[in-house]
C-alpha positions in Angstrom: 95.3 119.3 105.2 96.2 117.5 102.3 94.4 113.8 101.6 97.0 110.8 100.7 95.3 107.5 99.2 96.5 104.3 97.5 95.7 102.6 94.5 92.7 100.3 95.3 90.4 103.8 94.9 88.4 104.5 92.1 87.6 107.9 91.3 87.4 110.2 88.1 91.1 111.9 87.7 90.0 115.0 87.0 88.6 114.7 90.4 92.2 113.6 91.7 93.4 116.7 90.2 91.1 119.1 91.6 91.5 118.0 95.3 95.2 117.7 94.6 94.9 113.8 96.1 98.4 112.3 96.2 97.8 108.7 94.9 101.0 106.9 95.9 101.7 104.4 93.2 101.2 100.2 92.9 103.6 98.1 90.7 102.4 96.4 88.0 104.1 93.2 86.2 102.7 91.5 83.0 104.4 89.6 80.5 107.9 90.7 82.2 106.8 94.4 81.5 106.9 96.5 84.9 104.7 99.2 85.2 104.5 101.9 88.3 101.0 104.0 88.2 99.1 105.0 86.0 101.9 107.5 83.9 103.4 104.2 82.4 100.0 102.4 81.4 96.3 103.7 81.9 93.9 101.0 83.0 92.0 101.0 79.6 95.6 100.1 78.3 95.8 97.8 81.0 92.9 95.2 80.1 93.2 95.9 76.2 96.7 94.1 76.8 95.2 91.4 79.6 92.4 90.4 77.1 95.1 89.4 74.4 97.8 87.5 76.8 97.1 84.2 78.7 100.0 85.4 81.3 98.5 86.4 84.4 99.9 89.9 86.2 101.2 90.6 89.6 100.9 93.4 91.6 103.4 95.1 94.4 101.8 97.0 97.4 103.3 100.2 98.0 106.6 100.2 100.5 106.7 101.9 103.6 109.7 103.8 102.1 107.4 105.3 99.4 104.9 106.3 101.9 107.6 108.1 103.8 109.1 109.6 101.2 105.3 111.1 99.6 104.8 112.2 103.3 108.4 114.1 103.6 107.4 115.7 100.6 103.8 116.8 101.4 105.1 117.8 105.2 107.4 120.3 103.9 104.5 122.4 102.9 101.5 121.4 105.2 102.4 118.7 108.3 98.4 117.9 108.5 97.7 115.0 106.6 94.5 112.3 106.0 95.7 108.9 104.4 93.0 107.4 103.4 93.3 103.3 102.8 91.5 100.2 101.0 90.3 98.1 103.4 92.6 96.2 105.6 90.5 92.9 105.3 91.8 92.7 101.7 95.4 94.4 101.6 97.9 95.2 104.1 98.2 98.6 102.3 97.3 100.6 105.6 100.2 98.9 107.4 102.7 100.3 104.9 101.2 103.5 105.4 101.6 103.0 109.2 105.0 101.7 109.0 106.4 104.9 106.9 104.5 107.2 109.0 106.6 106.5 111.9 109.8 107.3 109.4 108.3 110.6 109.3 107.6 112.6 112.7 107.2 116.1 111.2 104.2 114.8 109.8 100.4 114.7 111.5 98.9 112.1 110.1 95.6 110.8 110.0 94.8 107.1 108.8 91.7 106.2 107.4 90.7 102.8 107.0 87.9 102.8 104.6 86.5 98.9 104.9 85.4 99.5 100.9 87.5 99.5 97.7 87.0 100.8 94.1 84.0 103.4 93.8 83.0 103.3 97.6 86.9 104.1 98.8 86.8 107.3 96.4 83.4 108.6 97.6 85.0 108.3 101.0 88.0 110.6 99.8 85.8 112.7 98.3 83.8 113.9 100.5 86.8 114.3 102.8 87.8 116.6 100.3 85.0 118.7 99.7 85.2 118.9 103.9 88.3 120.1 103.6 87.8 123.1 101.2 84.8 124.0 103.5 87.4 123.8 106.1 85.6 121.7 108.5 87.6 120.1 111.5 89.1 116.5 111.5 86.5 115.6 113.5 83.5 116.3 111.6 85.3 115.3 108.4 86.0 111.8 110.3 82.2 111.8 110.4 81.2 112.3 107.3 83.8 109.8 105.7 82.2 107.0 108.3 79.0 108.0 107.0 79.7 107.6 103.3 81.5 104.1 104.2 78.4 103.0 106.0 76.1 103.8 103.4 78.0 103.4 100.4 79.0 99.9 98.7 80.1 98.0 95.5 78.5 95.1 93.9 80.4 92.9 91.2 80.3 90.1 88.9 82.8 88.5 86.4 81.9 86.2 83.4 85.7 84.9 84.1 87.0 83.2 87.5 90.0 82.2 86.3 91.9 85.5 87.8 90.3 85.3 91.2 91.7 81.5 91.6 94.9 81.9 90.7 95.7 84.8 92.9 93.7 82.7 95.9 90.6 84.8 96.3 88.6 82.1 95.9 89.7 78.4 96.8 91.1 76.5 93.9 88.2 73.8 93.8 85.6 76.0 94.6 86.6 78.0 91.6 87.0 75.6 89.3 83.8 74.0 89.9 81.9 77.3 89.6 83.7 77.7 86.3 82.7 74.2 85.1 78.8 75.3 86.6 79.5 78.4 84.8 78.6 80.1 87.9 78.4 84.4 87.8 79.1 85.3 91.1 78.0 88.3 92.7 80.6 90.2 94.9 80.6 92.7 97.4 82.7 93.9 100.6 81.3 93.2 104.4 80.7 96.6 106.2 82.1 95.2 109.7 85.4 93.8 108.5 85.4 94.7 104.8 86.2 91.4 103.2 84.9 89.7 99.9 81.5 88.2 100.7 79.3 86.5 97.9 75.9 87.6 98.1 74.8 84.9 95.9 74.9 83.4 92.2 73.7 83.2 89.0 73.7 81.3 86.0 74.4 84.4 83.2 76.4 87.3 83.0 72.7 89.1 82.2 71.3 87.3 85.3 73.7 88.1 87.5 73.9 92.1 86.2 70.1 92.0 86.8 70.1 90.1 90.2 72.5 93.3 91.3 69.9 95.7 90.0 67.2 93.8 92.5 69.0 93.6 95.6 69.5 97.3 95.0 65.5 97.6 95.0 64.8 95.5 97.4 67.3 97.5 99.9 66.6 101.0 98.2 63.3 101.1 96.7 63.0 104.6 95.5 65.3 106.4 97.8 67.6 108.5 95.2 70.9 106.6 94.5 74.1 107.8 93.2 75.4 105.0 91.2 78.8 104.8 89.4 79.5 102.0 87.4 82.8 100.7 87.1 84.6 97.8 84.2 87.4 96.4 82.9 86.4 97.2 79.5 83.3 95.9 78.8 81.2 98.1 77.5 77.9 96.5 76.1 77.7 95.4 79.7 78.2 98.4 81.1 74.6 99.6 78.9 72.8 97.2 79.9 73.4 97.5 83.4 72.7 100.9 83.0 69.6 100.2 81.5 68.5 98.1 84.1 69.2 100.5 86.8 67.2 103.3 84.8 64.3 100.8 84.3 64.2 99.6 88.5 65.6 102.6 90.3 66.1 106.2 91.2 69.9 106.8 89.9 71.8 110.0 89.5 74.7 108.0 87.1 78.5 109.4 87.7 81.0 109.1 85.1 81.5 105.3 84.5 85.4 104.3 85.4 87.7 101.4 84.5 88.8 99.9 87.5 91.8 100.3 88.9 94.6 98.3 87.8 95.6 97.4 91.7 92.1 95.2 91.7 91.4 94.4 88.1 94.9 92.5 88.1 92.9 90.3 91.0 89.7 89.8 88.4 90.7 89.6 85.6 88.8 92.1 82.3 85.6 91.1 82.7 84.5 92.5 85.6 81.1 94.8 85.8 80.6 96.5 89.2 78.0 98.6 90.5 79.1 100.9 92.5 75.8 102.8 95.0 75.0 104.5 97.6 72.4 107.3 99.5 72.3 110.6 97.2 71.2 112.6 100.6 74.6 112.5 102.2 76.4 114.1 99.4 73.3 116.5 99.2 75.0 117.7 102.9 78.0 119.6 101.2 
C-alpha cells in the first residue's frame, strides 16, 4: 500500500522520503512568479521572499487530473492506495482527490480525511506509515490514524493579520479592528468539523506564545507530549516558545518545520504554531 497526501501536511522530508509518501503538488504565484512544489522554491525560500514584497500570493489546489495521473502511476506497481487529506472544513482538496479517483478504476483507494492540517495531518500519515511497514490491515491502520487525529492538534498565533483578511479567513472588519487593537489571536482547528476556531486572544506576540503553553497545561498537565513546532521563519520565536514549553510541560521536541507554503500563503511569515499531542500513542508502534 502506498500513502498519497497533499500539500497542507507538515512533516520532516526526510520522513517523506523514507515512507516513499507521494506529495502531489500545490501551485504557488507571487509577484507573477509561478511555482509548483517544493523543487522550484523551498518554504524557507518562500517567506524570505514574502517578508520583502507587499504583493500578496495565491495558491492553486491540486486538479483532479493530477490526482489521476499520480494514481495511474502508483497503480501500475501497487493498486492499494491510502490518500490521506487536509481537512475538508478548510479546502476542498479531498474532493479533487475524489473526483480523479473515479478517472482511475485500477486503483483501490482509500481516502482519508484528516479534520487537522500542518503538524497534526503529518502525524496522521505517519503513523499510517509506520502501520504499513508493520503490515497491519486497513482496518487497524484506519484506527490508529483516527486515534492520532483525535488526540493530536495545532495551536497558532500571528503578529500579522493582514494575510488572513485578505484571503477571507477572517471577516474584513473583524480583522482590521483586531489589527488596530493589535490583537494576537490564538488559532486552532475544531475536532468535529475541523475548521478554524479562535480559542481566544491576547495583547502580545509573547502573551499569546505563552497563553498556548497554558492551555497545553491546563489540558495536559504532566502527561508526556510530543510537540513539534512549526514557523514561517521566525526564529527567536520559535526559542522562546520552546522555552516555555520546557519550563510548563513534559515535551519530547521533533524537529521544528517551516510551514508549508499551501497554508503559510493564507498567514502570512509570521506565524508560530505549536503543534502537540499524547506521546503514548506513538509509543504503540
Amino acid at each position: 500500500m502506498k500513502i498519497v497526501v497533499d500539500s497542507g501536511m507538515d512533516m520532516a522530508k526526510d520522513l517523506i522520503q523514507k515512507y516513499q509518501i507521494t506529495v502531489v503538488p500545490l501551485t504557488l504565484m507571487l509577484e507573477g512568479k509561478t511555482y509548483v512544489g517544493d523543487k522550484d522554491i523551498t518554504n524557507e525560500e518562500f517567506y524570505v521572499a514574502l517578508s520583502k514584497t507587499d504583493a500578496y500570493p495565491s495558491t492553486a489546489t491540486p486538479t483532479p487530473g493530477m490526482f489521476a495521473e499520480i494514481y495511474r502511476k502508483i497503480a501500475q506497481d501497487d493498486p492499494d492506495i491510502l490518500s490521506i487529506h487536509i481537512s475538508s472544513g478548510l479546502s476542498s482538496t479531498i474532493e479533487a482527490a475524489k473526483s480523479g479517483g473515479e478517472m482511475v478504476p485500477e486503483a483501490n483507494i482509500t481516502y482519508i480525511d484528516t479534520k487537522g492540517l500542518s503538524v497534526s495531518f503529518g502525524w496522521q500519515v505517519e503513523i499510517a506509515a509506520k502501520a504499513i511497514e508493520k503490515g497491519y490491515s486497513l482496518e487497524h491502520i484506519k484506527e490508529l490514524i483516527n486515534k492520532v487525529a483525535e488526540n493530536s492538534n495545532v495551536m497558532f498565533t500571528l503578529s500579522e493579520l493582514r494575510y488572513l483578511i485578505h484571503g477571507g479567513r477572517i471577516s474584513h472588519l473583524k480583522g482590521l479592528l483586531a489589527s488596530v487593537l493589535k490583537i494576537k489571536p490564538i488559532i486552532t482547528v475544531t475536532k468535529d468539523d475541523g475548521v478554524y476556531e479562535t480559542v481566544t486572544q491576547q495583547r502580545t506576540i509573547t502573551k499569546a506564545l505563552a497563553a498556548i503553553v497554558e492551555k497545553l497545561h491546563e489540558k495536559y498537565g504532566n502527561q508526556k507530549l510530543r510537540i513539534q513546532l512549526v514557523h514561517t521563519g521566525n526564529e527567536s520565536e520559535l526559542q522562546y516558545v520552546k522555552k516555555l514549553i520546557e519550563e510548563k510541560l513534559n515535551p519530547i521536541f521533533l524537529e521544528p518545520l517551516a510551514v508549508a507554503t499551501a497554508l503559510g500563503a493564507h498567514t502570512g511569515p509570521s506565524l508560530i504554531g505549536v503543534g502537540f499531542g499524547l506521546q503514548s500513542i506513538f509509543d504503540e508502534i
